[in-house]
C-alpha positions in Angstrom: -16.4 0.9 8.1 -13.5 1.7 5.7 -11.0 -1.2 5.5 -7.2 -0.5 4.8 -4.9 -3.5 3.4 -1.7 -2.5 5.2 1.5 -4.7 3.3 5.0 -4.8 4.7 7.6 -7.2 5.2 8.8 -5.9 8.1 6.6 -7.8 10.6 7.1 -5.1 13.5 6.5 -2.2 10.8 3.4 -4.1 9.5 2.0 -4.7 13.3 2.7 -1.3 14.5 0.6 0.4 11.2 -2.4 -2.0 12.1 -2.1 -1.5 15.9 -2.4 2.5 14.7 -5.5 2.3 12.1 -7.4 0.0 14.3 -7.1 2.4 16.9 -8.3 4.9 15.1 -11.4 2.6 13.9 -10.6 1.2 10.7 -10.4 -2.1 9.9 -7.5 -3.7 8.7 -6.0 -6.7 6.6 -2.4 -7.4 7.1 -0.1 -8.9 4.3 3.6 -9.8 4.7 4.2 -10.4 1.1 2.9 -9.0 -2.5 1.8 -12.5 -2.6 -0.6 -12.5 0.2 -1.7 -8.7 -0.5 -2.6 -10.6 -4.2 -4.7 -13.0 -2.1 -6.5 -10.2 0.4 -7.3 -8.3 -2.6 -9.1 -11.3 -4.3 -11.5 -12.3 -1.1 -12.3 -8.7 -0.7 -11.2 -5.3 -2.0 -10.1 -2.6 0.4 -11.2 1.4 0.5 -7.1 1.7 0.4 -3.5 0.3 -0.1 -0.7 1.3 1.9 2.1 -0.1 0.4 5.5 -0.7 1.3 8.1 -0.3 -1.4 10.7 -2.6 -0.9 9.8 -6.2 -0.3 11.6 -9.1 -1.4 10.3 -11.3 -4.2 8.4 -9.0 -5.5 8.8 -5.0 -4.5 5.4 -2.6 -3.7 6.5 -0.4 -7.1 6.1 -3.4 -9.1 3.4 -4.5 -7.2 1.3 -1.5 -8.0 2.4 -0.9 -11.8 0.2 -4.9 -11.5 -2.5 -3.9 -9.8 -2.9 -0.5 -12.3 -3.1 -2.6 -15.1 -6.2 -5.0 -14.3 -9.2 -3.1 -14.4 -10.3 -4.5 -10.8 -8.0 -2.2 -9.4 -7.5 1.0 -11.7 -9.7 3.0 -8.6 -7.7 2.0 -5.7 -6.3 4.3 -3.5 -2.9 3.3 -3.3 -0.1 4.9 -1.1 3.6 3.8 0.0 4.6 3.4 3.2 8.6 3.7 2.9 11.5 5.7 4.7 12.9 6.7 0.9 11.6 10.6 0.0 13.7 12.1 -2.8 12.4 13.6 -5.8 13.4 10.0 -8.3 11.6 8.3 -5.7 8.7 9.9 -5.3 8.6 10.3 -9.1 8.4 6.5 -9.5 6.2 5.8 -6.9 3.5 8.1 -8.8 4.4 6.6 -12.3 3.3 3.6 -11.1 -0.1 4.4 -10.0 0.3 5.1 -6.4 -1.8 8.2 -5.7 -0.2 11.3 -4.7 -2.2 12.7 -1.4 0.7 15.0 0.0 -0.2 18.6 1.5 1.5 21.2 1.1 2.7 23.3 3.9 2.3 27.1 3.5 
């Protein structure tokens, strides 16, 4: 079964995205913090990240640009969960390591 490490601060956000993957049969680890994602990824690594961007403490971007630097999680799918969408955004989401999975529309 393909397990998803869902992190957001936003506790409502964070239930809501877990409520919706295990519906659709993945299994999920929820983190509240870039802390506690730090501590789900060291018991057990996930097929994929979602990622909010900002967190306090410590925010998803810098989170990521972390995780792309140790060699445990260079292959990690890792995507952003966040309401911004321009360009610089997008832009520094993907200079960080966060994969870029969008589809274009024809």
């Amino acid at each position: 079964m393909t397990h998803i490490l869902a992190v957001d601060d936003d506790n409502e956000v964070l239930e809501t995205v877990g409520r919706v993957l295990r519906h659709e049969d993945y299994e999920v680890s929820l983190a509240s913090s870039a802390a506690q994602a730090v501590v789900q990824l060291e018991k057990r690594l996930p097929d994929l990240m979602i990622l909010d961007v900002i967190m306090p403490e410590v925010d998803g971007v810098t989170l990521c640009r972390q995780l792309r630097r140790d060699t445990r999680y260079i292959t990690l799918p890792i995507l952003f969960l966040t309401a911004k969408g321009g360009t610089e955004d997008i832009v520094t989401g993907l200079d960080a390591g966060a994969d870029d999975l969008r589809r274009e529309t024809v």
